[in-house]
N, C-alpha and C positions, 0 to 999 in steps of 0.2 A: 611110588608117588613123589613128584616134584614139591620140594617145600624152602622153603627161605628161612636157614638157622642164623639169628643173633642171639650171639654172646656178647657181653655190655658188664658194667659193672659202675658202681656208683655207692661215694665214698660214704656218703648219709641219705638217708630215703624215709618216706612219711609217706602212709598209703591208707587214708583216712576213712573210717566207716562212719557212715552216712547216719547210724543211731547214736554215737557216742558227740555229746555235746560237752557237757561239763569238762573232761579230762580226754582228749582226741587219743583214740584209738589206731591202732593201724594192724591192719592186713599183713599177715606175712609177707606175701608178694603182691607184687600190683593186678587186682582186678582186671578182666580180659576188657570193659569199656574204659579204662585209662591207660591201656596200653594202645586200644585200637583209636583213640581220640589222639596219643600224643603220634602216632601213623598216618593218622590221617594232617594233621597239623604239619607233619615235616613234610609229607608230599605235597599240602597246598590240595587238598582235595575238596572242592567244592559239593559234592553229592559223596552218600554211605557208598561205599566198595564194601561187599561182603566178603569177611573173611570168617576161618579157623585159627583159634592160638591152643597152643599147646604152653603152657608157663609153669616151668622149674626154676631153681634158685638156694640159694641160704645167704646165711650174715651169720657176723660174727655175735653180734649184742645187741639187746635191746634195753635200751634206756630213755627214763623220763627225762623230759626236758623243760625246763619251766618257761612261761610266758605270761604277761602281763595281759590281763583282758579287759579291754576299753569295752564300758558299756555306756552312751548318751543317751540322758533320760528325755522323754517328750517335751518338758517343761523347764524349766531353770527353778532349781528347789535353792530358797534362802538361805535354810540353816543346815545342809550336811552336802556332803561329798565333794568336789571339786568344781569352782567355779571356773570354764573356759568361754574364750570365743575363738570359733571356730575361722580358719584363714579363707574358708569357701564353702558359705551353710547352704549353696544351690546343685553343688554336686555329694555322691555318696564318698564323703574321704575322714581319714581322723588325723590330716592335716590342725594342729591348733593350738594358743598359746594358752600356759596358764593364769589364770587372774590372780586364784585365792583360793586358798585351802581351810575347809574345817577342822579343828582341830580334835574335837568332843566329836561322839554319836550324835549328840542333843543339844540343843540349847546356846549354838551358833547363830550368826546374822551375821552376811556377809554386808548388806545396807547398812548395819549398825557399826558393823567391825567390831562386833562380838567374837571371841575367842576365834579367831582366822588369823592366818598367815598369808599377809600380802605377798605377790610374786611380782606382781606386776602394777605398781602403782595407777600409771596414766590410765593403761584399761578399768582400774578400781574405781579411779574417778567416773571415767566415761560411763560404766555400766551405772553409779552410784545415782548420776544423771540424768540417767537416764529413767531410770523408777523418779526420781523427783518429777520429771516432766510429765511421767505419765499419772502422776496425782494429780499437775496440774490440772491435764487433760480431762480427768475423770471429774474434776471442781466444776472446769467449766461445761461441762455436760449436766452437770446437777444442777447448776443455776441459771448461768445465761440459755443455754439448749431449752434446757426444760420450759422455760419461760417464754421462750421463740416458740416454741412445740406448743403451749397453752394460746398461745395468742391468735395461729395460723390457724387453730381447729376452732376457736371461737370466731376468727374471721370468715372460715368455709363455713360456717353453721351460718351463720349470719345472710352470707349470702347466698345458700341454699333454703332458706326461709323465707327471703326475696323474692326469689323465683318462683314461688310455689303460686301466687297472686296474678302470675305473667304472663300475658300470651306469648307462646313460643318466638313467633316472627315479629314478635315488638321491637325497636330500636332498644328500650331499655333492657330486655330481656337479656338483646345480644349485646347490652354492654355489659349486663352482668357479670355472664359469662366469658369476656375475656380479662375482668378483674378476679374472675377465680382461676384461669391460666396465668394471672401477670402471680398473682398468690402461689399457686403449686411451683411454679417456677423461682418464683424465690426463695419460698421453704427446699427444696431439691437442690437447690445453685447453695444455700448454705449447707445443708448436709454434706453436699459432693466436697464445698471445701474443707469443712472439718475433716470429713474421712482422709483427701490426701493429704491433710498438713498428719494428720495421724499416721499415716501409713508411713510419710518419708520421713517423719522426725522419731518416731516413734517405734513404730513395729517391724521394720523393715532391720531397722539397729538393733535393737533388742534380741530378733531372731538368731543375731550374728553368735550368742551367748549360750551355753548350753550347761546344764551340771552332767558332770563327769563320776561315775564309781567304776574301781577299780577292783580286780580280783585275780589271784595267782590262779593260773590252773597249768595242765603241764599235757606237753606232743608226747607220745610216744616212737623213738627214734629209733630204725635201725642200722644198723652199721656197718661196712664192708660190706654192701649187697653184693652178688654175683646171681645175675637170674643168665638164664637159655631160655630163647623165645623161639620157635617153629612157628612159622606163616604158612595158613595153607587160603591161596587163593589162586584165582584164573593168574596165567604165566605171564599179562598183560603188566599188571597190579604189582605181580611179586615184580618183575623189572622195575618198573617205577620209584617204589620201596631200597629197592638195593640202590638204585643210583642218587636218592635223594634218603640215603640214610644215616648220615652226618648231620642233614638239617634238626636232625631227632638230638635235641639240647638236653631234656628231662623229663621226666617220668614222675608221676605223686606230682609234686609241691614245684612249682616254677625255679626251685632254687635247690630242687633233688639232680645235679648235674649226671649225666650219664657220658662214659667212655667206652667207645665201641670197640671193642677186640675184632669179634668177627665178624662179616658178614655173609654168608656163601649161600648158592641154591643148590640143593643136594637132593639128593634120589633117598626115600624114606623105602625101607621094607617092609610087607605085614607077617609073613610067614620065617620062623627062623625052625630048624632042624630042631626038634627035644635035646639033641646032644649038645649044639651050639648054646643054646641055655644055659646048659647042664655046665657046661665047661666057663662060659661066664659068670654064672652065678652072682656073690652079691659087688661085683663090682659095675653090672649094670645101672645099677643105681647109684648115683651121686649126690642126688640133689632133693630136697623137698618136691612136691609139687601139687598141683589141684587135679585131680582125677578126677571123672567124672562118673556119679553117683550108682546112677543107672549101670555102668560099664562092672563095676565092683558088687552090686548085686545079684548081676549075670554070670558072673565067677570069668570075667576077661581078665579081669585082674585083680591081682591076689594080694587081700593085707596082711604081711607074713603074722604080726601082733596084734592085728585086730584095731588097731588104734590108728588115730585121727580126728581130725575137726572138722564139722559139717559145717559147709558154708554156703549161700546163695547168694552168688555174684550177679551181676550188672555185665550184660555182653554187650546188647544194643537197643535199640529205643524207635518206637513209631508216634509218631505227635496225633495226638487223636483231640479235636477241638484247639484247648487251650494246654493240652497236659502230656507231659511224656509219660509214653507204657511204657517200662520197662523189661525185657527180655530177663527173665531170671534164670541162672544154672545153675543146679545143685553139684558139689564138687565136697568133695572128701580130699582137705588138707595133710598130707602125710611123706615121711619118707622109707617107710617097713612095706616094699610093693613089689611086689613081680609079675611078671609074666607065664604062657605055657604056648606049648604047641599050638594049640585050637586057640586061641584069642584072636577072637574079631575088634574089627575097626579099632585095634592099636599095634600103632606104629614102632619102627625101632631104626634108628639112625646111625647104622653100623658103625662107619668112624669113628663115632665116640661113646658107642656103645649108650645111647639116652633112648629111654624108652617113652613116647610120644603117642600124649593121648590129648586128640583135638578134640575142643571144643567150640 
């Protein structure tokens, strides 16, 4: 069988599981949909090319890493967490300067300048202002508004208690009637101006503001990756792939860089002699790798220790409505594995002796 072996390596890698939220999690190796997404990405592939991967590897260490977690609350809370505004609250960014810090759990006011740490004066002012104004706002809605709002519905009653007396096609009728249009149309022409003096002085500014809480959590990093990746597709694909396999920048994380050693298209065998085996023994195996589940239940291939980690990876996806299904694989994480005469559908790539099980 024709297949396409890279070798790559990559000095820090994050290969994040999709349940861990609090403290990110990573994958031993990168999942077969993050590897076929960042394939498809170097080739510029506009529609799915179906492949096989076969994905072995190790590292050296695995270490926590700490990161700062920006959370923006819906609201702007007065007394706790951090007061910002944001340099652009119309797209999704955590571009943004800070105002003012509370100091206490409780019992801050950032309007008051209760126990806060100014950062930023001028914005302190401008936000401070900005709640002023909208007292304002709220004042004159309670008096003058309210009192325009009492007058307009006594004036519509008025002249809906006129009309009741009227013959429809009377002259006075139809003057009534366009002093209760010249009426809605004035109650409306003030409401529309208060709403935009509100919106532009007001709410539009305001939005710009957001409270900020922070919280340590930490990546799980690994380190000195060295993965072997085997391609098994149409010989159209694997070309493509090998000529534009330098565009392939990273793997995991936008900033997990990868270095490509090698790239080659090599003839895979399925049958080796018992003796051939026999005689390679455990230096066939070098590397971790994801087996595939079913294959190890079938006794294709062998866990010398019985051990490993069950995992359901993410291959590929069909959008059904509004939603991605997701293609799930069961795979047995492990490096204690061999092979035997009779082992179907896995592979072995004599030159370097990796034994290759497509998924």
């Amino acid at each position: 069988m024709k297949a396409l072996r890279l070798v790559l390596t990559q000095n820090k890698a994050h290969y994040k599981k999709e349940e861990t939220i609090t403290n990110k999690m990573t994958y031993p190796l990168p999942p077969f949909s993050t590897v076929i997404g960042a394939l498809h990405n170097a080739c510029n592939f506009k529609e799915y090319h179906p492949m096989d991967l076969s994905i072995q590897g190790n590292y050296s260490s695995l270490i926590k890493q700490p990161y700062t977690d920006y959370c923006f609350l819906n609201s702007v809370m007065d007394d706790r967490g951090i007061l910002v505004k944001m340099k652009n609250n119309n797209i999704i960014s955590t571009a943004f300067d800070k105002v003012a810090v509370a100091k206490k759990s409780m019992g801050n006011s950032f309007r008051k300048g209760t126990t806060i740490e100014v950062k930023n004066s001028d914005l302190m002012d401008e936000y401070r202002n900005l709640k002023n104004l909208n007292d304002k706002i709220l004042n004159f809605k309670r008096t003058r508004i309210e009192k325009l709002k009492i007058m307009f519905k006594a004036r519509k009653k008025f002249l809906a208690n006129k009309k009741k007396n009227l013959v429809k096609k009377s002259l006075r009728y139809k003057n009534i009637v366009l002093r209760e249009k010249e009426v809605r149309k004035k109650e409306k022409e003030i409401n529309q101006r208060l709403k935009e003096f509100e919106y532009t002085n007001y709410i539009r500014e305001i939005s710009k503001y957001s409270s900020l809480t922070t919280s340590i959590r930490h990546y799980e990093i690994l380190h000195n990756v060295n993965l072997v990746i085997h391609i098994k597709t149409d010989d159209e694909t694997l070309e493509v792939i090998k000529e534009n396999i330098y565009n392939l920048k990273s793997i995991g994380r936008s900033e997990d860089f990868v270095d490509i050693s090698e790239c080659e298209i090599v003839e895979l065998v399925q049958k080796l002699p018992e003796e051939v085996i026999d005689r390679l023994g455990d230096s066939i195996v070098k590397n971790s790798a994801y087996l595939d589940y079913n294959k190890i239940k079938e006794n294709n291939i062998i866990l010398k220790n019985k051990n490993g980690t069950k995992y359901f990876l993410n291959k590929d996806y069909k959008i059904c409505g509004n939603k991605r299904i997701f293609n799930k694989k069961t795979v047995i994480y492990t490096s204690e594995y061999s092979i035997h005469e009779n082992s179907e559908n896995v592979y072995m790539d004599p030159r370097k002796n990796y034994i290759v099980d497509f998924i």
